[in-house]
C-alpha positions in Angstrom: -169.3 -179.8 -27.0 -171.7 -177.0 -28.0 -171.7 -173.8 -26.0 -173.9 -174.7 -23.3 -172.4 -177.8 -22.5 -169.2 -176.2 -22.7 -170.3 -173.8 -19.9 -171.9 -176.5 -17.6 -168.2 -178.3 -17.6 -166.9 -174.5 -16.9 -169.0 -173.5 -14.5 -169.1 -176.8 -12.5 -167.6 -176.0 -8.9 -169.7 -173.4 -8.7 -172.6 -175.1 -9.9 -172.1 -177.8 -7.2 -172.1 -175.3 -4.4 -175.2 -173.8 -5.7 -177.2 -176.6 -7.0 -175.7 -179.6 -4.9 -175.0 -178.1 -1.3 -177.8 -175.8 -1.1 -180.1 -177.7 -2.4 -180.0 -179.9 0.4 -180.9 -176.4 2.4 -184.6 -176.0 1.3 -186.9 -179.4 1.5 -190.5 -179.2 0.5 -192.5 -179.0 3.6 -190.5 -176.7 5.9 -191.1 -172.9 6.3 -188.5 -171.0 5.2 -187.5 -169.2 8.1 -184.9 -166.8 8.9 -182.0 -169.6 9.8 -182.3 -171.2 6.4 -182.2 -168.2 4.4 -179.0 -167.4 6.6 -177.5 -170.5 5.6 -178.4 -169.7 2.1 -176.7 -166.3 2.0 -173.7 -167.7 3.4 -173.3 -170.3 0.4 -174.0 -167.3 -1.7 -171.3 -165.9 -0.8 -168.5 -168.7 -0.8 -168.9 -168.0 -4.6 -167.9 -164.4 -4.0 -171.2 -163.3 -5.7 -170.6 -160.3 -3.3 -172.6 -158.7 -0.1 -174.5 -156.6 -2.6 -175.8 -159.5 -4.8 -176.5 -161.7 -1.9 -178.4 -159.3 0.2 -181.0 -158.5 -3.1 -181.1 -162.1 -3.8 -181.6 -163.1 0.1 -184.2 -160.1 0.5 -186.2 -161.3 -2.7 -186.3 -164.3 -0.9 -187.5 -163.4 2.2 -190.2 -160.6 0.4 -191.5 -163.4 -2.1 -190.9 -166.7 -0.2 -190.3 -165.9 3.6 -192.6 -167.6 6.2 -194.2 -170.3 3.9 -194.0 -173.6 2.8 -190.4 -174.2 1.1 -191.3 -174.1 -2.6 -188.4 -175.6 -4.2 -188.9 -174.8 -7.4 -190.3 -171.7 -7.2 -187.4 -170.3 -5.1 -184.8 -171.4 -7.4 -187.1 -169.4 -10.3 -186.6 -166.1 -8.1 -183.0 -167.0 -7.7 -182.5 -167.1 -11.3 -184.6 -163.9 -12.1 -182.7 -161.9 -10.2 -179.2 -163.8 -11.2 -179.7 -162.6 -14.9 -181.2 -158.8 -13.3 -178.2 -158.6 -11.6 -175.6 -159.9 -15.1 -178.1 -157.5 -17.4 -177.1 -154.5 -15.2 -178.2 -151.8 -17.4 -179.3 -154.1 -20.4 -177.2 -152.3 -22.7 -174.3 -155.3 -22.8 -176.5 -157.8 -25.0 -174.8 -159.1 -27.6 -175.9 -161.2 -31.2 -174.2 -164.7 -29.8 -174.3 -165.6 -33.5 -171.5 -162.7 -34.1 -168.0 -164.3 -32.0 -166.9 -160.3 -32.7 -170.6 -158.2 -31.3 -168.6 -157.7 -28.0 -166.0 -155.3 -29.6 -166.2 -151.8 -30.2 -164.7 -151.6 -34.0 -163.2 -148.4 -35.3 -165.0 -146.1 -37.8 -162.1 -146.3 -40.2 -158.5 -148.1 -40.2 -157.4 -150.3 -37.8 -159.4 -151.3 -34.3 -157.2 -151.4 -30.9 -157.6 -153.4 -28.4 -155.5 -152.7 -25.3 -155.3 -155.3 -22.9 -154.2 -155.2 -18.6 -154.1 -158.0 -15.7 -152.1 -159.0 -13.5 -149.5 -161.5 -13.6 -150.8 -165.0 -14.0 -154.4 -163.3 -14.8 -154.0 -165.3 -18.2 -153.5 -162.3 -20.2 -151.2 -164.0 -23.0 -153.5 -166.6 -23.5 -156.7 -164.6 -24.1 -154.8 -162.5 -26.2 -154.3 -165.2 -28.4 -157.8 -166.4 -28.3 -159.2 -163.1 -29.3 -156.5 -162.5 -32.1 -157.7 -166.5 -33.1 -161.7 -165.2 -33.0 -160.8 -162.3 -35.1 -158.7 -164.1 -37.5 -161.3 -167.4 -37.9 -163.8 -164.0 -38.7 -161.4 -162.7 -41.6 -159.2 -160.1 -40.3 -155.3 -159.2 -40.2 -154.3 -159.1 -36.7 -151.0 -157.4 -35.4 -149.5 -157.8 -32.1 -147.6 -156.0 -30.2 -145.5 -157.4 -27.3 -145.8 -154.9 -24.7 -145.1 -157.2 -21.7 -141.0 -156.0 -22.1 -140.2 -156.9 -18.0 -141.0 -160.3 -18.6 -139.0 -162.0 -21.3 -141.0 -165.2 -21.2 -144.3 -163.1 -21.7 -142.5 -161.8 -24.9 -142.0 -165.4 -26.1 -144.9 -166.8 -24.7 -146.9 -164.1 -27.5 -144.2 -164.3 -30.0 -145.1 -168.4 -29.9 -148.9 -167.8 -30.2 -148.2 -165.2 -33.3 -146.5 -167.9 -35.2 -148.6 -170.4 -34.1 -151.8 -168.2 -35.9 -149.7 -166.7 -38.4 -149.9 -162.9 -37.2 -147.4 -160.3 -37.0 -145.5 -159.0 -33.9 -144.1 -155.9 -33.0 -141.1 -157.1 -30.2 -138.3 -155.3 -28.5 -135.7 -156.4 -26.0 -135.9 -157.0 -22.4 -136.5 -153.6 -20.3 -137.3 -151.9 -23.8 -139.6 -149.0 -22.9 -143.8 -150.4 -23.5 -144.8 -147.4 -25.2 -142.3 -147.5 -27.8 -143.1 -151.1 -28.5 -147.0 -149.7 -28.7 -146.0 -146.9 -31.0 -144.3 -149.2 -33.1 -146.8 -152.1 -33.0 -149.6 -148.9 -33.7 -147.5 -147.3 -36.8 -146.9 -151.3 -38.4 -150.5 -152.0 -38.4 -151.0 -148.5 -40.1 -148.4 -149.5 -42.9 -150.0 -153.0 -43.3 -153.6 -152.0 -43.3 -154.0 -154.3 -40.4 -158.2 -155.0 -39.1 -156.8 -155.2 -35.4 -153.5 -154.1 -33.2 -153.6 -155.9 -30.1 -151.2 -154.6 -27.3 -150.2 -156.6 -24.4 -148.9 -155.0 -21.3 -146.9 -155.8 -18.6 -148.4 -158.0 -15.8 -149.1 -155.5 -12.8 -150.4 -155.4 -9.4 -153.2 -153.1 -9.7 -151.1 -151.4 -6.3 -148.0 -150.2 -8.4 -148.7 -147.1 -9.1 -146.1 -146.4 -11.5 -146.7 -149.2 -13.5 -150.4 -148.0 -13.9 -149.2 -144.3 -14.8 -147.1 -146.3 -17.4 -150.7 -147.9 -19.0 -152.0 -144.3 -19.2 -148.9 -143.6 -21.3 -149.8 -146.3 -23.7 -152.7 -145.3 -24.3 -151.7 -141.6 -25.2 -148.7 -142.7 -27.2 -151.4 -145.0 -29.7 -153.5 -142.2 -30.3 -150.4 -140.1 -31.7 -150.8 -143.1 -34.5 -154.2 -143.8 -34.3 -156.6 -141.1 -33.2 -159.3 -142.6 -31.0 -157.6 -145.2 -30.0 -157.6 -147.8 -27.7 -161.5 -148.5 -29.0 -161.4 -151.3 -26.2 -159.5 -151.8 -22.6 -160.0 -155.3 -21.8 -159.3 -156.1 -18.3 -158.0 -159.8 -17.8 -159.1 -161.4 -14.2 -158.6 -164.5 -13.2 -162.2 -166.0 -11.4 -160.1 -168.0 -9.1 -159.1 -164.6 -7.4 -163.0 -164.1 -6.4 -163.5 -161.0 -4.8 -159.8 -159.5 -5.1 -160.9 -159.3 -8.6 -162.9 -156.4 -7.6 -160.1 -154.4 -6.3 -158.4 -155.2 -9.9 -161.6 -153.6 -12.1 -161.7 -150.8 -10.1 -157.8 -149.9 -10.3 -157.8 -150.6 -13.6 -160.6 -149.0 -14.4 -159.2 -145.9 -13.2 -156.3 -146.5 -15.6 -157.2 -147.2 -18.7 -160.8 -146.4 -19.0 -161.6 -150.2 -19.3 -164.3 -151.3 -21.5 -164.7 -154.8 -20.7 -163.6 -157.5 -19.2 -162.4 -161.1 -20.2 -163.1 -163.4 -17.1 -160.5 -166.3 -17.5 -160.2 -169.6 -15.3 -163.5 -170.2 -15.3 -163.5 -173.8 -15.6 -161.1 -174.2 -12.6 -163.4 -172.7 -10.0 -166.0 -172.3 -7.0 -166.0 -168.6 -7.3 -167.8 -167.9 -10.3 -170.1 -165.5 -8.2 -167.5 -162.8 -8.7 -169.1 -162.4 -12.3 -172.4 -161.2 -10.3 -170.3 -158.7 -8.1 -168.2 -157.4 -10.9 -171.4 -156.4 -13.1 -173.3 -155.3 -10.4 -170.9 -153.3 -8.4 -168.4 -151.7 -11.3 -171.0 -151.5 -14.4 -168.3 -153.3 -16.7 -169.4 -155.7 -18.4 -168.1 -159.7 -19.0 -167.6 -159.8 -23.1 -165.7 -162.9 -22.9 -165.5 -165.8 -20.7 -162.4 -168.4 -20.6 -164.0 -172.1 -20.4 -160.6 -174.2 -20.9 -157.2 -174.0 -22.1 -157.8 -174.7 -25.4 -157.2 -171.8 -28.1 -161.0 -172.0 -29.2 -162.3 -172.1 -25.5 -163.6 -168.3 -25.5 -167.4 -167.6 -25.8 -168.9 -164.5 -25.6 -170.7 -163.6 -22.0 -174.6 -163.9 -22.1 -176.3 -163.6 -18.8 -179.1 -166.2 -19.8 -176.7 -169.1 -20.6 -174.9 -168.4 -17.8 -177.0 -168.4 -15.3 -178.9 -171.5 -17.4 -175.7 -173.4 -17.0 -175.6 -172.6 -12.8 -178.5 -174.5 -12.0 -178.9 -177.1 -14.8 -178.5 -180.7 -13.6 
């Protein structure tokens, strides 16, 4: 399937709440009145687009629309106006779709880092391995380092991927400290002359506080090796957690300066809105988007296809 096609099949359950069930809200005709555009905000939010983003989409409504004759397909125009509005935020997170790599910061000199948090069962391991899989398809040596230590299966879950794509691994034992196995994953890719390090971390409630304290440490312990690093902090949700995804940015945010975010699970739910509330409310913006299990099922975020894919038939 090509990319757009790829995100219709992604994006479907939340397609069908917005295209199919609320569709069935607005019939050409009737004035659009105060109740329907109720019942409209309402489905907005069962996708967890967020108060925020449904009261500026409801309001644009009501300022543009309210108290005529139902135009179908002119109020589905708004919606989609201020859909990508709302994904742009700023403008400044555009990126050349024809690049797989525009969405990552790349170092000046030496080797790029890419930290990356979430919490357990976010699907951190398995966008770690797409992105080291985009960055090796584009040419580059990728290390890894297996920072995930209080999990033993999340040490062999990467360790699997890294010989499945040919890429080196920095591991240590169970309980092994994550810092060290980040200094030592940081000083290998130096010696190798390695394009990207990749560091996983341990799967983390963004509540422990400890355990984010210990993310902070990370970070300062890779810039001993490599001076500027982490050049990204990649946040791994999962959409199926819809608004508690929020709460996640914010934490991590706070921890690790994050620079982006991978949105994972996409093709398993009804709560794609949360990409809305995310951009709109933290100012972080989606780089990659998870559209299937497959290793190759990661595309870069553009606001226009996304919201294209919402409300195509």
């Amino acid at each position: 399937m090509g990319l757009f096609d790829r995100l219709k099949a992604g994006l479907k359950k939340t397609k069908d709440i917005l295209r199919t069930d609320v569709r069935d809200l607005f019939r050409a005709g009737d004035i659009l009145d105060d109740k329907l555009l109720e019942e409209f905000e309402g489905r907005l939010i069962r996708t967890d687009m967020g108060v925020a983003a449904t009261e500026r989409i409801v309001s644009k409504l009501r300022e543009d629309h309210g108290g005529r004759t139902v135009d179908v397909e002119a109020i589905w125009e708004t919606v989609r106006t201020e859909l990508r509005d709302l994904l742009k935020g700023d403008g400044t997170a555009v990126w050349d779709l024809s690049n797989a790599l525009s969405p990552l910061a790349k170092a000046e000199s030496g080797t790029t880092v890419i930290l990356v948090a979430g919490v357990n069962g976010a699907g951190k391991t398995t966008s770690i391995a797409k992105i080291a899989n985009l960055l090796q398809k584009n040419g580059n040596r990728i290390v890894l380092a297996a920072g995930d230590t209080f999990r033993a299966a999340a040490v062999e879950q990467l360790t699997m991927w890294s010989e499945r794509l040919g890429c080196a691994i920095v591991r240590k034992a169970s309980g092994s400290d994550p810092a060290a196995v980040a200094f030592e994953g940081a000083t290998k890719a130096v010696e190798m002359g390695a394009d990207y390090l990749i560091v996983d971390t341990a799967g983390r409630l963004q509540t422990q506080r400890n355990l984010m304290d210990e993310l902070d440490k990370i970070r300062r312990v890779i810039q001993k090796v490599i001076p500027g690093a982490p050049h990204e902090s990649l946040l791994v949700l999962d959409a199926t957690t819809g608004q508690n995804g929020l709460s996640q940015a914010k934490s991590f945010s706070a921890a690790v300066e994050c620079t982006g975010l991978v949105l994972s699970k996409l093709d398993g739910t009804a709560r794609g809105g949360v990409t809305v509330a995310i951009r709109q409310e933290m100012g972080i913006p989606v780089k990659y988007i998870g559209v299937g299990e497959g290793i190759d099922d990661l595309e870069i975020f553009d606001a226009e296809g996304f919201v294209d894919a919402l409300f195509s038939k």
